[in-house]
PDB file of N, CA, C and O in Angstrom:
ATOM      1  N   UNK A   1     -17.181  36.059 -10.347  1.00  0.00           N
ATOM      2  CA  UNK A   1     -17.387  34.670 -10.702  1.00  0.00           C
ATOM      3  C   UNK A   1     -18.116  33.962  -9.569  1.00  0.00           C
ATOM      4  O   UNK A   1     -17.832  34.193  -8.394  1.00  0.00           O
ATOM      5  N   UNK A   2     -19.106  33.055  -9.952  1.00  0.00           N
ATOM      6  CA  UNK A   2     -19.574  32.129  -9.166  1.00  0.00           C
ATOM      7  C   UNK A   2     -18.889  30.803  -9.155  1.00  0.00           C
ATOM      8  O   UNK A   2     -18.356  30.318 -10.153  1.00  0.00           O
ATOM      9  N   UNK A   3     -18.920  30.356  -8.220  1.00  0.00           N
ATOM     10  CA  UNK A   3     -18.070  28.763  -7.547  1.00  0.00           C
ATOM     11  C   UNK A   3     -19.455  28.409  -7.130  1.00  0.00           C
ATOM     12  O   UNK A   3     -20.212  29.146  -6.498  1.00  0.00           O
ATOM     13  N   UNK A   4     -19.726  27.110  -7.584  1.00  0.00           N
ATOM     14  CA  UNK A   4     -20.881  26.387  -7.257  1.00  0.00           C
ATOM     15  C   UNK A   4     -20.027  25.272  -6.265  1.00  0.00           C
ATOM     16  O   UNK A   4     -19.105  24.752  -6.894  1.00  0.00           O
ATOM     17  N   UNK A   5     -20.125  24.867  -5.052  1.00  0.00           N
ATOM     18  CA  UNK A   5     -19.644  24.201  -4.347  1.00  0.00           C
ATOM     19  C   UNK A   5     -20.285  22.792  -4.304  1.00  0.00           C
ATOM     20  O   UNK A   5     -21.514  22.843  -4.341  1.00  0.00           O
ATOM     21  N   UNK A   6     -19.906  21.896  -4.256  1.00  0.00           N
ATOM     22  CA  UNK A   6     -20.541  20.496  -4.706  1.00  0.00           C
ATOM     23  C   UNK A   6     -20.116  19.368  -3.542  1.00  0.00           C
ATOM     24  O   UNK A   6     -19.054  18.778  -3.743  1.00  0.00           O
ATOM     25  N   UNK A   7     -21.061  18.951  -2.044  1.00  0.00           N
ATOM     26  CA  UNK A   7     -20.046  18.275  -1.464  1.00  0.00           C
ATOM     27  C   UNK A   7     -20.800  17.000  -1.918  1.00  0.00           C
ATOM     28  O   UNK A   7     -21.954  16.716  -2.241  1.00  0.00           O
ATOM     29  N   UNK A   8     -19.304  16.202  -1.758  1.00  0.00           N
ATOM     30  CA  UNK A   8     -19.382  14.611  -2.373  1.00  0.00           C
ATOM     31  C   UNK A   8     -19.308  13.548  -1.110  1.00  0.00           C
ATOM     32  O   UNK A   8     -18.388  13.532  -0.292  1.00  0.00           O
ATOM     33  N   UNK A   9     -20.497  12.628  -1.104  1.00  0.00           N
ATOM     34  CA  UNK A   9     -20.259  11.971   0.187  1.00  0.00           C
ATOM     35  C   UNK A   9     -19.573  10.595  -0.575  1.00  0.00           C
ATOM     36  O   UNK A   9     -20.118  10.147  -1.584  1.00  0.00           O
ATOM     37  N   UNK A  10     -18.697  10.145  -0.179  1.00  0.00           N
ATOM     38  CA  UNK A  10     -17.378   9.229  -0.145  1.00  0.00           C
ATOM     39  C   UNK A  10     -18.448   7.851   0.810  1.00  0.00           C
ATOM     40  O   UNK A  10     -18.644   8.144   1.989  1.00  0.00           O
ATOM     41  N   UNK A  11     -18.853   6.966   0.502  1.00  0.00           N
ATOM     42  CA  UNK A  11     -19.155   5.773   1.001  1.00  0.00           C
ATOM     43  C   UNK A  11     -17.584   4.752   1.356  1.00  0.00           C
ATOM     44  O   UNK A  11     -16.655   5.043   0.603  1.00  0.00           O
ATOM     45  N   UNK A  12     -17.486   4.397   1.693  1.00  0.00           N
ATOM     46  CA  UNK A  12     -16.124   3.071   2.097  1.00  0.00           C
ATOM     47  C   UNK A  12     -17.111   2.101   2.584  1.00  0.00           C
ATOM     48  O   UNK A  12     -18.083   2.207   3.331  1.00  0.00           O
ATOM     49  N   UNK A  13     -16.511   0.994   1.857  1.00  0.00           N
ATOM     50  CA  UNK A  13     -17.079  -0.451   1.964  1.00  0.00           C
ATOM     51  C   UNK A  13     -16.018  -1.314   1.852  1.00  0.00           C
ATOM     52  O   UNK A  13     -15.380  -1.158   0.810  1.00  0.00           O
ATOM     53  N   UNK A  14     -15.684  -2.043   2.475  1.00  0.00           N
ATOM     54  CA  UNK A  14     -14.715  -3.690   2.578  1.00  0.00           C
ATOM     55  C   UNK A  14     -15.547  -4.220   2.623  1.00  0.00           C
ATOM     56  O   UNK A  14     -16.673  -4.038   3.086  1.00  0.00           O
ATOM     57  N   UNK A  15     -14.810  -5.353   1.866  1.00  0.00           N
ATOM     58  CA  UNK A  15     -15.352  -6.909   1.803  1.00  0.00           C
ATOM     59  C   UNK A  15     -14.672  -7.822   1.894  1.00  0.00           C
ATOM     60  O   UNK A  15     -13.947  -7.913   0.903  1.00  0.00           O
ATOM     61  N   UNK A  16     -14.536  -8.513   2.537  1.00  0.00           N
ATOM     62  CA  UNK A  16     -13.881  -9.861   2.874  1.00  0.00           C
ATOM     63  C   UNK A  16     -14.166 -11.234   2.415  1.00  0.00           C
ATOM     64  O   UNK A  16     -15.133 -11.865   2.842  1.00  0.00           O
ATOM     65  N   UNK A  17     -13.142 -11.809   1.349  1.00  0.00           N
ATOM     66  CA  UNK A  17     -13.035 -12.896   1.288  1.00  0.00           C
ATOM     67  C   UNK A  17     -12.005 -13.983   1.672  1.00  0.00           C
ATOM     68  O   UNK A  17     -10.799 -13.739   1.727  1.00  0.00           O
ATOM     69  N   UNK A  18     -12.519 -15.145   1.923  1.00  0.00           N
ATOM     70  CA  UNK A  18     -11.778 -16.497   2.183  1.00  0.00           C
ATOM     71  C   UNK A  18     -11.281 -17.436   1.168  1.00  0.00           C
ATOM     72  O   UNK A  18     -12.052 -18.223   0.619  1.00  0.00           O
ATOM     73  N   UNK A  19     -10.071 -17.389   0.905  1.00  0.00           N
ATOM     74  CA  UNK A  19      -9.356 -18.567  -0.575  1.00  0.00           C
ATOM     75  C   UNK A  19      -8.996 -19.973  -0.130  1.00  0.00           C
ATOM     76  O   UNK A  19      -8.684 -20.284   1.020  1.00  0.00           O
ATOM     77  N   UNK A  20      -9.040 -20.403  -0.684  1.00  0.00           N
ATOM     78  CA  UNK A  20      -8.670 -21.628  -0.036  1.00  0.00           C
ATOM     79  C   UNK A  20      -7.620 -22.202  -1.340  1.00  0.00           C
ATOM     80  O   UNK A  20      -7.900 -23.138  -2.088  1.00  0.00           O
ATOM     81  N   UNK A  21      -6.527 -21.486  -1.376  1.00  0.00           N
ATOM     82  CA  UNK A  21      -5.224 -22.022  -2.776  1.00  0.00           C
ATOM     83  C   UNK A  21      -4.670 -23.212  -2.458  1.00  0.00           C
ATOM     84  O   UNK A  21      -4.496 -23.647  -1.320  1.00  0.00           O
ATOM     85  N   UNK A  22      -4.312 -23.885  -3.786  1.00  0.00           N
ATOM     86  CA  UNK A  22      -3.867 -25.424  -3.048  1.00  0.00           C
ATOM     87  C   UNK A  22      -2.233 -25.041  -2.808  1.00  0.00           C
ATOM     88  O   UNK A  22      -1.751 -23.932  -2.574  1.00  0.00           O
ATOM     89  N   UNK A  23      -1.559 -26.330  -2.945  1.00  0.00           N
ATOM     90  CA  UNK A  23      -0.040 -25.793  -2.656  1.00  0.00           C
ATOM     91  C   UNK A  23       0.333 -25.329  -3.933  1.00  0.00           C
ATOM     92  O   UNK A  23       1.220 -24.641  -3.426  1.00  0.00           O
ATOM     93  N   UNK A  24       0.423 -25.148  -4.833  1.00  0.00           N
ATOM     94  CA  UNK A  24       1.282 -24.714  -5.913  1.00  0.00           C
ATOM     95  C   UNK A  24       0.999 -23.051  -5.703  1.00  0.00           C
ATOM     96  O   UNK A  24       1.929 -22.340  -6.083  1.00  0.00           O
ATOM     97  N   UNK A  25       0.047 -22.493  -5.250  1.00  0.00           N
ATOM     98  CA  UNK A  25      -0.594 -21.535  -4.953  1.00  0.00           C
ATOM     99  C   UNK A  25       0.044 -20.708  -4.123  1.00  0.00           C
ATOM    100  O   UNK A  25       0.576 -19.614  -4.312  1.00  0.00           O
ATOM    101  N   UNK A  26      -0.129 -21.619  -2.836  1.00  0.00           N
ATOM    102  CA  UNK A  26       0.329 -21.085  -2.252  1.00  0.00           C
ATOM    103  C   UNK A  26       2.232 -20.638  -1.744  1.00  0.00           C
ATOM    104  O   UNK A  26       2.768 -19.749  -1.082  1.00  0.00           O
ATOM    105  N   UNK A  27       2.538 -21.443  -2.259  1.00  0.00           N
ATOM    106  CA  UNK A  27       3.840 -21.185  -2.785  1.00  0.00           C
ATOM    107  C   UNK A  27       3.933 -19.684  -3.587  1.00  0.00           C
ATOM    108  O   UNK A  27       4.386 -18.626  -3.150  1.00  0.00           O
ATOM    109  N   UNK A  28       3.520 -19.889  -4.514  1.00  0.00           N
ATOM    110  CA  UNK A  28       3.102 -18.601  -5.373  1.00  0.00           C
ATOM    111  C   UNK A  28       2.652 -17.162  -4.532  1.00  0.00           C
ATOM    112  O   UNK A  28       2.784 -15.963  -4.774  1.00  0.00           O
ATOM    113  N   UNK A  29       2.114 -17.869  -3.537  1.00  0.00           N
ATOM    114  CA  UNK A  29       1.625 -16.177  -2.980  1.00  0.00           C
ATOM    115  C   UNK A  29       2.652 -15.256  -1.894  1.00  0.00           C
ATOM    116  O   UNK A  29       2.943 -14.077  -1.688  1.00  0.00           O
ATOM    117  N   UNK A  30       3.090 -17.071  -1.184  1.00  0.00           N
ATOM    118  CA  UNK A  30       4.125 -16.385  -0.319  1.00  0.00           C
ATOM    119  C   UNK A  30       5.539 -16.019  -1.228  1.00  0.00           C
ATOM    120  O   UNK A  30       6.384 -15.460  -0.528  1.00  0.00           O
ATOM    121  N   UNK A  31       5.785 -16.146  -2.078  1.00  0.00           N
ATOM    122  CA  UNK A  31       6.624 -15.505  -3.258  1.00  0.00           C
ATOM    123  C   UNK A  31       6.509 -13.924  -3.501  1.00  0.00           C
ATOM    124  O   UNK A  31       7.403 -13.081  -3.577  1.00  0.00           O
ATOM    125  N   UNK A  32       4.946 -13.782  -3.611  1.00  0.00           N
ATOM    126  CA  UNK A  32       4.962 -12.875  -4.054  1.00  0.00           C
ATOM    127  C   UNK A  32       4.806 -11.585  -2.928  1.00  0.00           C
ATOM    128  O   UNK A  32       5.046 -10.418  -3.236  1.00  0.00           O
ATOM    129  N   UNK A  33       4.445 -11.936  -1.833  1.00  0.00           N
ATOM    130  CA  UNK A  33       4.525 -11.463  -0.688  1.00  0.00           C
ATOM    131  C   UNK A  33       5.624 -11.021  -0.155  1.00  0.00           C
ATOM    132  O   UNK A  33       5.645  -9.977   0.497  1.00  0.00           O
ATOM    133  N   UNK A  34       6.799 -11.848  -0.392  1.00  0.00           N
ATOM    134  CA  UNK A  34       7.849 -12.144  -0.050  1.00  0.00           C
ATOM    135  C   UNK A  34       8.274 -10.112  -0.734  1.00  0.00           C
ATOM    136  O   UNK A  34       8.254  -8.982  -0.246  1.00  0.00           O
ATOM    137  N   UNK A  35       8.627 -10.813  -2.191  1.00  0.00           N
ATOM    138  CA  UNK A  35       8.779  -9.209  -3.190  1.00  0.00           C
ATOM    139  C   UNK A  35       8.169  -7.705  -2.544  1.00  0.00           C
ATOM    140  O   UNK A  35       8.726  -6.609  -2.502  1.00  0.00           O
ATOM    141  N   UNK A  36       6.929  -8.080  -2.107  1.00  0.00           N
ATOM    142  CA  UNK A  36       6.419  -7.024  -1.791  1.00  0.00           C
ATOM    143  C   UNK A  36       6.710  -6.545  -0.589  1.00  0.00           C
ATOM    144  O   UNK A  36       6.612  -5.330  -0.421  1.00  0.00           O
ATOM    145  N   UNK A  37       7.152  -7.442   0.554  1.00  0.00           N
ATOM    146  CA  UNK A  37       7.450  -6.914   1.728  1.00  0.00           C
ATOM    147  C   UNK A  37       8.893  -6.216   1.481  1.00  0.00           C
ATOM    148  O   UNK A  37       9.139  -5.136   2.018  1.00  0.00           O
ATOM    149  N   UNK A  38       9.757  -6.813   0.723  1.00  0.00           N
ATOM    150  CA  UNK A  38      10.944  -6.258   0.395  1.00  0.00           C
ATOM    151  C   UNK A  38      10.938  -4.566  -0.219  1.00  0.00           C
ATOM    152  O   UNK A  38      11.553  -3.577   0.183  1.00  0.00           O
ATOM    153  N   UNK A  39      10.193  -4.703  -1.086  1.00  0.00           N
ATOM    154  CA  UNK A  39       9.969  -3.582  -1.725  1.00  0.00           C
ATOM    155  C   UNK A  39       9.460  -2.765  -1.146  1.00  0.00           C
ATOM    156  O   UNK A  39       9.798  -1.663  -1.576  1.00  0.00           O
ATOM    157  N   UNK A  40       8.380  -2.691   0.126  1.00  0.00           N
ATOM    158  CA  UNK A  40       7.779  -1.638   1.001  1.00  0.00           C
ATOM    159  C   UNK A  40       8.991  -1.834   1.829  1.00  0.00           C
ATOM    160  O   UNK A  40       9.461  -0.697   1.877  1.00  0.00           O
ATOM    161  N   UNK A  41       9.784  -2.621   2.519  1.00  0.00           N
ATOM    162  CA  UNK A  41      10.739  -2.051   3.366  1.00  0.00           C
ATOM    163  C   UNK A  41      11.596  -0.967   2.574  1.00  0.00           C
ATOM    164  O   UNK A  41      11.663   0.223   2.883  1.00  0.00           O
ATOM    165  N   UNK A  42      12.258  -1.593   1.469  1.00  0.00           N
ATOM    166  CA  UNK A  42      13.435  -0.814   0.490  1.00  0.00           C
ATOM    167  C   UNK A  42      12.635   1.235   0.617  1.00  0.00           C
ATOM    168  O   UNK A  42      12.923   2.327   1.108  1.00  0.00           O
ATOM    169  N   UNK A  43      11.840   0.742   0.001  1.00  0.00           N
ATOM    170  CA  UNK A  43      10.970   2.472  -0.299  1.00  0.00           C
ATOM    171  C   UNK A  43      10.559   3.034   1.151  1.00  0.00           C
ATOM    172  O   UNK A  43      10.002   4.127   1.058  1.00  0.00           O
ATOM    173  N   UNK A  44      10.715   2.487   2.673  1.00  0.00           N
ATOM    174  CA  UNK A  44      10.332   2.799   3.848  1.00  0.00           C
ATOM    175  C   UNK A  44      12.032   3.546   4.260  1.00  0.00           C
ATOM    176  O   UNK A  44      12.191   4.669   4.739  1.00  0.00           O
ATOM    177  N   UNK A  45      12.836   2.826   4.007  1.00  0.00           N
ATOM    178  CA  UNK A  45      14.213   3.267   3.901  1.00  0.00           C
ATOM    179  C   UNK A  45      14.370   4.222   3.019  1.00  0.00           C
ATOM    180  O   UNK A  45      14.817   5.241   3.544  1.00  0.00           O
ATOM    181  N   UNK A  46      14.238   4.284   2.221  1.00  0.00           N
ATOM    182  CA  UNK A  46      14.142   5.519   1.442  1.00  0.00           C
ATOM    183  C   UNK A  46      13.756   6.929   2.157  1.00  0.00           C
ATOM    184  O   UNK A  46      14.503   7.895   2.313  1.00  0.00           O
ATOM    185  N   UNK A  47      12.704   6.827   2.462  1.00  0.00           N
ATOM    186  CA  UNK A  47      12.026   7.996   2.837  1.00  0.00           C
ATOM    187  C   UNK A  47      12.199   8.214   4.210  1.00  0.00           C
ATOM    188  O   UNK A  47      11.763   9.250   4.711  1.00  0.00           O
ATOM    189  N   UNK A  48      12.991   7.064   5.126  1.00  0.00           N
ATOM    190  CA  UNK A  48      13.718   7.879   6.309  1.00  0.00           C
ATOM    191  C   UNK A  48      14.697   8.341   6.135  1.00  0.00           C
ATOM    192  O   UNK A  48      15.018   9.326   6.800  1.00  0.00           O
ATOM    193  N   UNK A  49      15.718   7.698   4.981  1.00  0.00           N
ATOM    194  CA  UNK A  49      16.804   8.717   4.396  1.00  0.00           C
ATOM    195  C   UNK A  49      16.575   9.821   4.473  1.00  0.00           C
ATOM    196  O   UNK A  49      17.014  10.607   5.313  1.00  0.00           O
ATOM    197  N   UNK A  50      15.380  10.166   3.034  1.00  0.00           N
ATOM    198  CA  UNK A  50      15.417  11.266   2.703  1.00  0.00           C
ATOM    199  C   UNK A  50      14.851  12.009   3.560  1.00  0.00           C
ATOM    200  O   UNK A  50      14.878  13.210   3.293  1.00  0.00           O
ATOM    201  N   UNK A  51      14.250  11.647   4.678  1.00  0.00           N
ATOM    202  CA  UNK A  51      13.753  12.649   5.627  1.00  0.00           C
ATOM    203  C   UNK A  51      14.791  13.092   6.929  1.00  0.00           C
ATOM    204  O   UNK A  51      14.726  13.963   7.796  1.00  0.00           O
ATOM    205  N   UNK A  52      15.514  12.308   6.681  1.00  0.00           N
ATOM    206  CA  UNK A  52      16.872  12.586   7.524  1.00  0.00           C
ATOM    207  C   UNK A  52      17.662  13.602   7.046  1.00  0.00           C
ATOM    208  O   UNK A  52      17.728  14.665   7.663  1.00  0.00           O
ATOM    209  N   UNK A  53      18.310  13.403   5.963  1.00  0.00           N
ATOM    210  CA  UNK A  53      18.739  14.365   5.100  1.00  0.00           C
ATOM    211  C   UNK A  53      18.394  15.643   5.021  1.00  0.00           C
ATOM    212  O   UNK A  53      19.150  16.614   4.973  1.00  0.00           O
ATOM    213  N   UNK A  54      16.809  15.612   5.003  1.00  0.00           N
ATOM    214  CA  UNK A  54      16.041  16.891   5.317  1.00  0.00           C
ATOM    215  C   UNK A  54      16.395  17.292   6.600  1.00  0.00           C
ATOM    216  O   UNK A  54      17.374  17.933   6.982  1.00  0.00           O
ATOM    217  N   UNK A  55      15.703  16.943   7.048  1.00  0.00           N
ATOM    218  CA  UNK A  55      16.097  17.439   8.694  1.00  0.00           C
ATOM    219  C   UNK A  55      17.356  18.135   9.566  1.00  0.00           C
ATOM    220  O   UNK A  55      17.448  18.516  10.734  1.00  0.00           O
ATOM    221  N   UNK A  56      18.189  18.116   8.536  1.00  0.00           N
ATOM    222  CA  UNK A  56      19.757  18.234   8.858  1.00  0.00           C
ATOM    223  C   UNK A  56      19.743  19.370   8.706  1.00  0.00           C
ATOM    224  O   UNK A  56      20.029  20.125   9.635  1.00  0.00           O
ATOM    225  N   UNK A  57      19.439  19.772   7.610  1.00  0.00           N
ATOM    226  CA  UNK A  57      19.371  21.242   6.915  1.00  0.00           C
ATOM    227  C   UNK A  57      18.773  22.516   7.596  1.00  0.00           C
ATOM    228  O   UNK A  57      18.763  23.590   6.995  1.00  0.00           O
TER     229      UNK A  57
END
């Protein structure tokens, strides 16, 4: 069998924008920020658990 090998060049580009939310907004964002920092800590705990756990073994 032949394998035709194909390399793929991957570009990365950011872009940066500036918001300017009024207050109802921003209320809203730090809300939702709020959730999300919770939720990456909760699942960061997680996985030192479970890597603890591992490690034992």
């Amino acid at each position: 069998m032949n394998f035709l090998l194909v390399s793929l060049s991957i570009t990365m580009r950011a872009y940066k924008y500036r918001i300017y939310p009024n207050a109802e907004q921003k209320v809203l964002l730090a809300k939702h920020f709020a959730c999300i920092r919770h939720v990456y800590n909760w699942v960061l705990a997680e996985k030192e658990k479970h890597y603890q756990e591992i490690a034992v073994v």
